[in-house]
C-alpha positions in Angstrom: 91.3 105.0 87.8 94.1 103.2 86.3 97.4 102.7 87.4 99.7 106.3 87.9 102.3 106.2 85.3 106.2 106.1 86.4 108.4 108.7 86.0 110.5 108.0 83.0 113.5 109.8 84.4 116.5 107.1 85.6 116.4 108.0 88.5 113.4 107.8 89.4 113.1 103.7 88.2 116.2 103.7 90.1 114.1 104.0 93.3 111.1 101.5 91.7 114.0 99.0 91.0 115.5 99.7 94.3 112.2 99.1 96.2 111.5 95.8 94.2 115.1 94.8 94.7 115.4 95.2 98.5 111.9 93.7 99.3 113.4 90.3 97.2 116.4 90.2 99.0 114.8 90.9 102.5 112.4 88.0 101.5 115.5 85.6 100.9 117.2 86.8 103.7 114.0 85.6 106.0 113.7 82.0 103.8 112.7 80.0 107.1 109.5 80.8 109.0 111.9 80.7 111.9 114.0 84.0 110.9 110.7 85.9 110.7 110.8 88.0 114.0 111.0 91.7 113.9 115.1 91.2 114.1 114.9 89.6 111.9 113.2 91.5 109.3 115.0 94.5 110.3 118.4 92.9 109.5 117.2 91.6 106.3 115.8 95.1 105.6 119.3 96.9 106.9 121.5 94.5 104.9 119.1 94.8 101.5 119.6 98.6 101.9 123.3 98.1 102.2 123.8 95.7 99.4 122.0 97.9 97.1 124.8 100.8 98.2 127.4 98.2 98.0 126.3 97.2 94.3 126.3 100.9 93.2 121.8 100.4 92.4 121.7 103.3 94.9 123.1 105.8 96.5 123.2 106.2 100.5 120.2 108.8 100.5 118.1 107.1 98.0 118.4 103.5 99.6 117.6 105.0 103.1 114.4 106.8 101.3 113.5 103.4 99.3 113.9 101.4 102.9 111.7 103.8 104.6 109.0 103.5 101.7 109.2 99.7 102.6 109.1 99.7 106.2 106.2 102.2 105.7 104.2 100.0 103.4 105.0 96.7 105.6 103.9 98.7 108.6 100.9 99.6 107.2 99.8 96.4 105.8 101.2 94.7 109.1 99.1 97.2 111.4 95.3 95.9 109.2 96.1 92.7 108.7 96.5 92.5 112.8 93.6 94.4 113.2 91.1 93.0 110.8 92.9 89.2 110.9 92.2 89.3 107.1 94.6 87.8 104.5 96.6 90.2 102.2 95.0 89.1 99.2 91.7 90.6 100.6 93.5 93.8 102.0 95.1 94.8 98.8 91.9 94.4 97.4 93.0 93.4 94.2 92.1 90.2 91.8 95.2 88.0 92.0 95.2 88.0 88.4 96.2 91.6 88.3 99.3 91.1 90.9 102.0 89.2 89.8 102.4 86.3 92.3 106.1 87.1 92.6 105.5 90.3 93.9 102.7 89.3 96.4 104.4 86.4 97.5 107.3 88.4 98.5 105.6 90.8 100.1 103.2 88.1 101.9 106.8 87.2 103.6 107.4 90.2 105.1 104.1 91.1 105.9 103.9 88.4 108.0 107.0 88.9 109.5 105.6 92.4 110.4 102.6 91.4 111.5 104.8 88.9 114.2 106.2 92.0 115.7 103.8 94.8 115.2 104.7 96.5 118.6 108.0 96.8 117.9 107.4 98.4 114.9 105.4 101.0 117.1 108.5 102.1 118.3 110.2 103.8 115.2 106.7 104.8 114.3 107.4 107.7 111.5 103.9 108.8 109.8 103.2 105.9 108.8 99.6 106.7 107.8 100.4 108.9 105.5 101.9 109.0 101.9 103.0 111.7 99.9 104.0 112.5 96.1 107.2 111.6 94.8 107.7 108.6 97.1 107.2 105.1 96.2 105.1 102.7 97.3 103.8 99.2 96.0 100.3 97.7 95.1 97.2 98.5 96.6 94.9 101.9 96.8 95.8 105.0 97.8 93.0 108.0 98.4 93.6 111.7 98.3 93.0 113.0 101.5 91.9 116.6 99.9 89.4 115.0 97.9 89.0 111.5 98.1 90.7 110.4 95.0 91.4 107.2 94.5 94.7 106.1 93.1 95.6 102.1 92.4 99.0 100.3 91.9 98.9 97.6 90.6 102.8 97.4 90.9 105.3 99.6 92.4 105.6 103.1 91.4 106.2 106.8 92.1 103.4 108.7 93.7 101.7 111.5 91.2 99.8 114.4 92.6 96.1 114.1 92.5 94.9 114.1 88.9 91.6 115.6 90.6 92.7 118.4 93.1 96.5 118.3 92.5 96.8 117.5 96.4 100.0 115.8 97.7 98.7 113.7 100.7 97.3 110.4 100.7 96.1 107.4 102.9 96.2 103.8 102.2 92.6 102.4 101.2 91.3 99.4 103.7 88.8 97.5 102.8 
């Protein structure tokens, strides 16, 4: 299945933009290996969200849904690459030559960070196993869980209904 198309509607590449946006600047904000603790990704993450409110690329609601599609993602990947000690390259499941090293590199930052403090993540545990249409979410697989659809990013983008059953509900794809 090829990539789900984005919404064309501004706001809704507001939200893509916003997502891309606030992983880079969490990644900057954790430059050192020493600043990647679960504090410190959640500081990085809290003052990306606030930036992009302070810079007028969001607004309050839509930069606390684009930070929750983040944490989500990070948890996720954070939560299999503890469990299956496998790199992220391997989880996504993707050739490298279809991800754009920017994008995993930046993510590979935060992931890791993540994966440092996994059990404090536990904590603010929100349904992270589950993703639903109209939220964003970033590169990898996605399967319907009505009918086992699969959906792939290859970048980050909204969420369509299943082009097979029309479901809403899906879960991530590990390999």
């Amino acid at each position: 299945m090829n990539q789900p198309k984005d919404k064309t509607n501004s706001g809704g590449d507001r939200l893509i933009q916003g997502y891309d946006r606030m992983l880079q600047r969490a990644e900057h904000a954790l430059g050192s290996a020493a600043a990647r603790s679960e504090a410190a990704l959640t500081h990085a993450l809290h003052a990306a969200r606030e930036k992009a409110v302070a810079l007028g690329e969001l607004t309050r609601e839509e930069a606390d849904r684009v930070h929750d599609f983040i944490t989500r993602d990070l948890y996720d990947m954070g939560r299999h690459l503890a469990e299956e000690e496998r790199d992220l390259a391997d989880w996504l499941r993707l050739s490298l030559l279809l991800v754009e090293k920017q994008l995993l590199h930046r993510i590979e930052a935060l992931v890791q960070a993540a994966k440092l403090e996994l059990k404090h993540l536990e904590k603010a545990k929100r349904r992270f196993d589950e993703w639903h249409t109209g939220e964003i979410t970033t590169i990898g697989t996605l399967r319907c869980r009505n009918c086992g659809e699969h959906l792939h990013f290859e970048r980050t983008g909204h969420i369509p209904p299943c082009p097979k059953c029309h479901a809403t509900v899906y879960e991530r794809v590990k390999s």
